[in-house]
C-alpha positions in Angstrom: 167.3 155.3 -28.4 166.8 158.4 -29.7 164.0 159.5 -32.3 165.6 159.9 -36.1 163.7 162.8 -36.4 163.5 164.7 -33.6 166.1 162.9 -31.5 163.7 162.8 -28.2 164.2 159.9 -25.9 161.8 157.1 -26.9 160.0 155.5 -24.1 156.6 154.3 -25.8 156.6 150.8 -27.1 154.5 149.7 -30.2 155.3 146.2 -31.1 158.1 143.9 -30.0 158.7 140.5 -32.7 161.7 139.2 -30.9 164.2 138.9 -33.5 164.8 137.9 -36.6 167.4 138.6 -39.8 167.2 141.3 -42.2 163.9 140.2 -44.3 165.9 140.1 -47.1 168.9 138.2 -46.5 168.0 135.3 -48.4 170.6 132.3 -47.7 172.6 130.5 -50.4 173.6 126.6 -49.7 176.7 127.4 -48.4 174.7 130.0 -46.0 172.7 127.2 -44.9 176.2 126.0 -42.8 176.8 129.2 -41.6 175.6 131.2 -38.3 173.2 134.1 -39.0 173.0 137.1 -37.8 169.5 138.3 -36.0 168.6 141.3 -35.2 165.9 142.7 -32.4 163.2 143.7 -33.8 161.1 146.0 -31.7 158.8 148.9 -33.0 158.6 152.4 -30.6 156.7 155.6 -30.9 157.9 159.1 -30.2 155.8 160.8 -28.0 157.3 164.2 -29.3 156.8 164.0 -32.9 154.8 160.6 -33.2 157.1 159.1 -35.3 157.1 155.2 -35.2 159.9 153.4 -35.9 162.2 150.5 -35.7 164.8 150.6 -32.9 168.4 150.9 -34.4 170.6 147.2 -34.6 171.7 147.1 -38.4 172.7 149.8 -40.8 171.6 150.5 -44.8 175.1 148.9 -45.9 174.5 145.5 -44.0 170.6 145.9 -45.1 171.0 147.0 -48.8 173.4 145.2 -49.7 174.9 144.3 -53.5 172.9 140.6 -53.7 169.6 142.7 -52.6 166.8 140.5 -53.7 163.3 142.5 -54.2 163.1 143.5 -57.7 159.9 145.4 -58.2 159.0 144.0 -62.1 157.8 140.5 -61.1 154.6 141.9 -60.2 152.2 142.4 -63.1 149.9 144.4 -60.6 152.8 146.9 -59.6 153.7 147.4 -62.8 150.5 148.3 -63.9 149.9 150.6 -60.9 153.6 152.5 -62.1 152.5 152.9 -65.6 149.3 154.3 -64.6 151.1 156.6 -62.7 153.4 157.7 -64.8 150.3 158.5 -67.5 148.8 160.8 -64.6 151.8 162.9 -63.8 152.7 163.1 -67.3 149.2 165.0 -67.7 149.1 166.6 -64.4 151.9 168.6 -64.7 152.7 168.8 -68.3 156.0 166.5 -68.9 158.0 165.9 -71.9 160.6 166.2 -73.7 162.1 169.3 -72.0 161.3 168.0 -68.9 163.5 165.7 -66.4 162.1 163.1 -64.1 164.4 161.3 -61.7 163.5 158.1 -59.4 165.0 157.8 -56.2 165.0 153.8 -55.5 164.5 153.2 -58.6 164.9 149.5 -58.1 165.2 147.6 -61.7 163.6 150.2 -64.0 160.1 149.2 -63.5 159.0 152.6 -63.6 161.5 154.4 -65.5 161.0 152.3 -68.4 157.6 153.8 -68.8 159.1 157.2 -68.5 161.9 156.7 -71.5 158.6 155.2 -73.6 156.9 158.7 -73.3 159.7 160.3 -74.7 160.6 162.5 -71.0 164.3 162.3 -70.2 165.3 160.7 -66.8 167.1 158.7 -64.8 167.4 156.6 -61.7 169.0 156.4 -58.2 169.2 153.2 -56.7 172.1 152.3 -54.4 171.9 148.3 -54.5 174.3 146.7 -57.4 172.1 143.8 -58.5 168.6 146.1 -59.3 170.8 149.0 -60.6 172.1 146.4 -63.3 169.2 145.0 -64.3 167.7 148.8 -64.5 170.8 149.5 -67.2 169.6 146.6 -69.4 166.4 148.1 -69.8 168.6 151.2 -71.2 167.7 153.5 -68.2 170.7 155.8 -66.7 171.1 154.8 -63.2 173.1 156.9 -60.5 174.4 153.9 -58.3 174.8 155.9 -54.4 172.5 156.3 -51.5 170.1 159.3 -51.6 170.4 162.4 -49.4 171.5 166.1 -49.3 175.6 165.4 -50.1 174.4 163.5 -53.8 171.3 165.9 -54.3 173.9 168.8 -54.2 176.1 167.0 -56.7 174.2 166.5 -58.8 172.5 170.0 -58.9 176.3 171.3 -59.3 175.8 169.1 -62.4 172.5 171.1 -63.8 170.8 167.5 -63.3 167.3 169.4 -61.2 164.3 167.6 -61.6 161.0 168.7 -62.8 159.4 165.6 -60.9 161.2 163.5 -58.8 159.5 159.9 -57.5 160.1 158.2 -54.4 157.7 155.1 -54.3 158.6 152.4 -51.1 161.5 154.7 -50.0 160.8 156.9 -48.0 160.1 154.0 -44.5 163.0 152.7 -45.7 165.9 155.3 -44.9 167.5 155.9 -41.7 168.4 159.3 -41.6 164.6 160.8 -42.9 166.1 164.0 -42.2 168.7 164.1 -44.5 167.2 162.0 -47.4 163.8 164.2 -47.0 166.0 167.8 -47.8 167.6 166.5 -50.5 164.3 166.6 -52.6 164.5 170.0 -52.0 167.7 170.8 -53.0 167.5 168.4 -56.1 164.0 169.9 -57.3 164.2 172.8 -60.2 162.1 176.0 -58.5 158.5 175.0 -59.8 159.4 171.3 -59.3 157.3 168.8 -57.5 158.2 165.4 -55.8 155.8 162.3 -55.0 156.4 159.9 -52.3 154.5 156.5 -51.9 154.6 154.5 -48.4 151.9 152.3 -46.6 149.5 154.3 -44.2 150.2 153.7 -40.4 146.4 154.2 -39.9 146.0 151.2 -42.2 148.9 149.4 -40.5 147.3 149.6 -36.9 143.3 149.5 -39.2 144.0 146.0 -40.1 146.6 144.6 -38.0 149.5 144.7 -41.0 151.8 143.5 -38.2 154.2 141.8 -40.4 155.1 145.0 -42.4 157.7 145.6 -40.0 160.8 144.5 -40.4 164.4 145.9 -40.3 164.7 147.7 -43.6 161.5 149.7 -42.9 163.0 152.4 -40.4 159.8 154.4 -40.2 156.4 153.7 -40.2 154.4 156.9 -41.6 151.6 159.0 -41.3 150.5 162.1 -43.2 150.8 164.3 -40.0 154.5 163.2 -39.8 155.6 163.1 -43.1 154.5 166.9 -43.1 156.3 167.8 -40.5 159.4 166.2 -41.5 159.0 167.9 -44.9 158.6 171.2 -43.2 161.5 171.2 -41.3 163.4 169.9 -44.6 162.0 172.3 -47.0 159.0 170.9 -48.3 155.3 171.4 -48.5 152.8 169.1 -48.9 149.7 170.6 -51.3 148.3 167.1 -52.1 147.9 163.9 -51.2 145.5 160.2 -52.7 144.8 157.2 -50.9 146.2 153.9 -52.9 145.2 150.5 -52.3 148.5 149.0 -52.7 150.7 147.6 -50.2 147.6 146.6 -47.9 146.4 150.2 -48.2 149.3 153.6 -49.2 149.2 157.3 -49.7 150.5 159.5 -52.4 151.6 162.7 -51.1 152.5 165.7 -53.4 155.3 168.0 -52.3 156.9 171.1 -53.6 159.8 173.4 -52.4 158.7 175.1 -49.2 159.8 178.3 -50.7 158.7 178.9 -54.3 156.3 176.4 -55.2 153.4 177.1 -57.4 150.9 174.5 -56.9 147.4 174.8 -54.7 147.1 172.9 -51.9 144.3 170.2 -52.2 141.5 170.2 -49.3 142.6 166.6 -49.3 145.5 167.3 -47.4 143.4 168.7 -44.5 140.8 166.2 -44.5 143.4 163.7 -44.0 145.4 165.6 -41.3 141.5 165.8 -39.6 141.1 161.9 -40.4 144.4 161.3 -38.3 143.7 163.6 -35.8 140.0 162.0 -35.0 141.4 158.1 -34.5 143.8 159.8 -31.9 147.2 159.4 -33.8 148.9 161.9 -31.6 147.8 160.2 -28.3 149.6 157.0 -26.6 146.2 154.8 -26.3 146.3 155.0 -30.2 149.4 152.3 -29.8 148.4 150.0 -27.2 146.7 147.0 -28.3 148.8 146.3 -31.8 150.7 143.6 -29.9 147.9 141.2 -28.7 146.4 141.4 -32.1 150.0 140.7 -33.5 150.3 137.7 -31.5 146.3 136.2 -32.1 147.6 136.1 -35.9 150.9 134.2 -35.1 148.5 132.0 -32.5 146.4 131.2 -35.5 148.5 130.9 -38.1 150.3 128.0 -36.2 147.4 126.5 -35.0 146.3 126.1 -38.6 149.8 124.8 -39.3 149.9 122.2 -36.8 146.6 120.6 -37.3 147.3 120.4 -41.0 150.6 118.6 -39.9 148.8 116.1 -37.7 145.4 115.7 -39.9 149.0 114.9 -42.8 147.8 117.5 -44.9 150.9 119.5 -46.7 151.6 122.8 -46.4 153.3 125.3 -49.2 153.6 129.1 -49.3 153.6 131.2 -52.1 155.8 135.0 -52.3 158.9 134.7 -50.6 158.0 138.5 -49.9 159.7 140.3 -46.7 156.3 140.5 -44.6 156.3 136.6 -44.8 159.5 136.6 -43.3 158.1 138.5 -40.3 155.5 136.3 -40.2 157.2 133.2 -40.7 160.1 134.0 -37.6 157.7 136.1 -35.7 156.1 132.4 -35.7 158.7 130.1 -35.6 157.4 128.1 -38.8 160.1 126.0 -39.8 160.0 123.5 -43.1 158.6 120.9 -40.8 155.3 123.1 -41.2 155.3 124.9 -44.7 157.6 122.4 -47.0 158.7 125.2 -49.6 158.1 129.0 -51.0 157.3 129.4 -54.7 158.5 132.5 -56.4 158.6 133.8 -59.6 162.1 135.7 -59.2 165.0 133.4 -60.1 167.0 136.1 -57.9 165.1 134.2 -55.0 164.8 130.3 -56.6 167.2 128.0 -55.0 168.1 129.9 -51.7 166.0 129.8 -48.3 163.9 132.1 -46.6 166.3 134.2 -43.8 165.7 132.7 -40.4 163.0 129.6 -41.1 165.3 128.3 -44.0 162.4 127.5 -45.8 163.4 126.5 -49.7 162.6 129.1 -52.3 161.5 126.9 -55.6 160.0 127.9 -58.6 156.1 127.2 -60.1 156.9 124.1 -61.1 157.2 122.5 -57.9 153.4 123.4 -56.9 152.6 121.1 -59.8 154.9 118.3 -58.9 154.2 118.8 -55.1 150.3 119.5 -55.1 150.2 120.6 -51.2 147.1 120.7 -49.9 147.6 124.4 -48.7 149.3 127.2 -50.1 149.6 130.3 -47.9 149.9 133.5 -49.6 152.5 135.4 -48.3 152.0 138.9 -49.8 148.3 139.2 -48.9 148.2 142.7 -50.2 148.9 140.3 -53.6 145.8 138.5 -52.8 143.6 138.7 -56.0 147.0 138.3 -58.4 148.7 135.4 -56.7 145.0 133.5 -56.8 144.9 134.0 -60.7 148.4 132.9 -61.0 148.2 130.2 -59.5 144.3 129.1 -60.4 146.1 125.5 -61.8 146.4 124.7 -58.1 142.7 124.3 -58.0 142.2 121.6 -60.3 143.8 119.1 -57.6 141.9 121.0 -54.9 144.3 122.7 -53.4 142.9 125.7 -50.9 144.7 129.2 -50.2 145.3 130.6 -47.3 145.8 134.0 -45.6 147.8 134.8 -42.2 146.9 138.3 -42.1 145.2 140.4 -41.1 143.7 137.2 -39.9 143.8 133.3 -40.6 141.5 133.0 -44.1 141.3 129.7 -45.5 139.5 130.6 -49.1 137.2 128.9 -50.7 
């Protein structure tokens, strides 16, 4: 295989999970009958341009497809985090209503509805059917097409620049980084300035977040790469924040290469010096991630199994894509965690891809009362536990896999 970005031969291995189906290809009852399909899934690093990534088995259109299940408003903590953000860039660079502010994945309007409520015109890309509709019955334009420079240019033709365009959870998740990454530029008015969101590598390897990798994230990202994939795409990076969500993300602030106005932020090179120190551009950086990897799926079904034979029930909660790692990475089938609660009917009444586990709604905690319920999104930690606080009075415990076995008190 070939890098995506700089199309070197990749040689240097980072984390092999077997295999597993696309995270979220949640099966139907009719599903249930039918074969799956799995895909390897193995992690390598460029030794060229230190670009990790997932090794090619499944493209966007069999990944992101028109049933696509994450919709980003059933978290009370993300939407929070998006209307904060929307606040801060509205003041940062002076937005209203003459400006434009376009979201690329812009999922089921979680964002843009903020946006629209400030009175700044906008609209949304977002190339999966089932989001994309429920975006338009929040009133909010969406421009139904996979992102790169072909669509960016079409929509320049149409005088339809942006002033700020936003690209939160995107930018691991394309397959041609090339491409998508210069059609920012291209779609950007002169004095125009972009923001992407992904989780940190650094944090990744930090805190073992093994079971952020799965299929639809084709790159896993560091500030030293993103900036020089922007700047052979015709971007700059002049700022960038550390965010706490996803298990630990950054915000990095880019402007045409040519043209741009804004200062570059000493952040930027304290970070670039932060990456540099833990030895991101060196192979020993990546050795190690895979032992750690498999103590967590050792001790998550350790846990499982003597809860099984001590006949104390099992439950999970967030039928999030990083359970699904963990879940196949593991081999947990319903014999060891009975059910998944979610709050996203999208989700109730189909199975997790792989272990078949059944999705259910809350109610079913409360009929059920399992002994254990493993929280799936751990980077959800502090939310789910509120939620689901109920569980407590029947002394239920909760439990974390990662980034290692926590049964919470």
């Amino acid at each position: 295989m070939k890098c995506r970005h700089c199309r070197a031969e990749l040689s240097l291995p980072f984390l092999d999970l077997g295999s597993a189906p696309p995270s979220n290809a949640y099966l139907t009852e009719a599903g249930l009958r039918a074969p799956e399909t799995w895909f390897p899934l193995r992690l390598l690093v460029c030794t060229t341009c230190w670009l990790v990534q997932t090794e090619d088995h499944a493209g966007r259109e069999q990944l992101f497809t028109g049933d696509y299940a994450y919709f980003s408003s059933f978290s009370t903590s993300w939407l929070a985090h998006s209307q904060a953000y929307v606040e801060a860039m509205r003041e940062r660079f002076e937005l209203g209503a003459q400006s434009r502010v376009v979201e690329v994945a812009a999922n089921d309007g979680y964002l843009l509805q903020y946006v629209r409520d400030a009175g700044i015109p906008c609209y949304g890309i977002e190339p999966t059917a089932g989001t994309a509709a429920a975006a338009r019955k929040k009133g909010i334009e969406i421009v139904e097409r996979f992102f790169g420079v072909a669509l960016a240019d079409e929509l320049s033709a149409q005088g339809r620049q942006a002033d700020l365009i936003a690209a939160n959870n995107v930018l691991a998740h394309v397959p041609d980084i090339n491409d998508f990454s210069a059609g920012f530029a291209r779609l950007l008015k002169p004095q125009g300035v972009a923001t992407f969101e992904f989780p940190h590598l650094l944090r990744m390897v930090a805190e073992n977040q093994f079971d952020t990798a799965y299929h639809e994230h084709y790159s896993y990202l560091s500030l030293s790469v993103v900036a020089r994939i922007f700047a052979q795409n015709g971007l700059s990076i002049f700022d960038v924040e550390e965010l706490s969500t996803h298990g630990g993300s950054l915000r990095v602030f880019a402007q045409r290469h040519h043209g741009g106005s804004q200062a570059v932020s000493p952040r930027v090179a304290l970070m670039l010096g932060r990456e540099a120190e833990v030895g991101m551009a060196t192979r020993a950086y990546y050795q190690g991630f895979q032992a750690a990897a498999d103590k967590v799926k050792d001790d998550f079904v350790g846990f499982l199994l003597r809860a099984k034979s001590e006949h104390k029930s099992v439950a999970a909660y967030g039928a999030a894509a990083k359970g699904n790692t963990l879940m196949n990475y593991a081999g947990v089938r319903p014999d060891l965690v009975s059910f998944v609660v979610d709050r996203n009917p999208a989700k109730q009444g189909k199975y997790m891809p792989g272990s078949r586990i059944p999705i259910v709604d809350e109610s079913r905690l409360e009929s059920e009362r399992p002994h254990f319920v493993v929280i799936l999104p751990w980077n959800l930690r502090a939310e789910v536990q509120q939620q689901l606080e109920p569980a407590r009075t029947w002394g239920a415990r909760f439990v974390t896999a990662v980034p290692r076995l926590e049964v919470l008190q």
